[in-house]
C-alpha positions in Angstrom: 333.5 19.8 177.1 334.8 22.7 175.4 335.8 22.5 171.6 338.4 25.1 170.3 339.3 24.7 167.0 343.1 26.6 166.2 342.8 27.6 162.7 346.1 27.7 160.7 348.9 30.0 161.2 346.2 31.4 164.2 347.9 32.8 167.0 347.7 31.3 170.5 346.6 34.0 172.1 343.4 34.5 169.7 342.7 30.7 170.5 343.2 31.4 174.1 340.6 34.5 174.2 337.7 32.5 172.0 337.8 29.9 174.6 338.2 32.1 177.3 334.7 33.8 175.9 333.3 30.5 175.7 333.9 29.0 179.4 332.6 32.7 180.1 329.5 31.5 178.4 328.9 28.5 180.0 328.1 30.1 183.5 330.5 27.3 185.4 332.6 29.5 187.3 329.8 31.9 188.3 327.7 28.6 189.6 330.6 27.3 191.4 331.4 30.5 193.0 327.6 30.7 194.2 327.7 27.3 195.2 330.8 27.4 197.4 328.5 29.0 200.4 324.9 28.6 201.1 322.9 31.5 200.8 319.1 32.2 201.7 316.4 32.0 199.3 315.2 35.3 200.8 318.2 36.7 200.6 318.9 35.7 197.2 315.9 37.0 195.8 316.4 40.4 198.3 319.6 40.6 195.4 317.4 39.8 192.4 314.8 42.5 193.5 317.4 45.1 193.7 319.3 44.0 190.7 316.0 44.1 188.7 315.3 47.6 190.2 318.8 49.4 188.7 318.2 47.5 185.7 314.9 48.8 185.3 315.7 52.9 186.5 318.9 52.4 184.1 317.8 51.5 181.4 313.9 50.6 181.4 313.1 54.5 181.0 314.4 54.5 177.6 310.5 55.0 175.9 310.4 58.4 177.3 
């Protein structure tokens, strides 16, 4: 369960945007959005590969 503490005189909107960052955090949405339809092992590590492969050409060559 999520725990934002208003501070006084703190706007709403402040208290809205720290919890907002927080249920970010937490990763519940992305997992239920993944979980909502199956997908293939080999398919999801197909994604992983290429993710890891424009994460590594953007910023991996940064020694050079």
């Amino acid at each position: 369960m999520l725990i934002v503490n208003v501070k006084e005189n703190e706007p709403i909107d402040k208290a809205l945007k720290r919890f907002k960052k927080k249920f970010e955090k937490t990763g519940v949405l992305k997992e239920l959005r993944s979980r909502s339809a199956f997908q293939k092992p080999s398919v999801a590590r197909r994604h992983q590969v290429i993710r890891a492969t424009y994460k590594q050409k953007m910023y991996g060559n940064a020694d050079q």
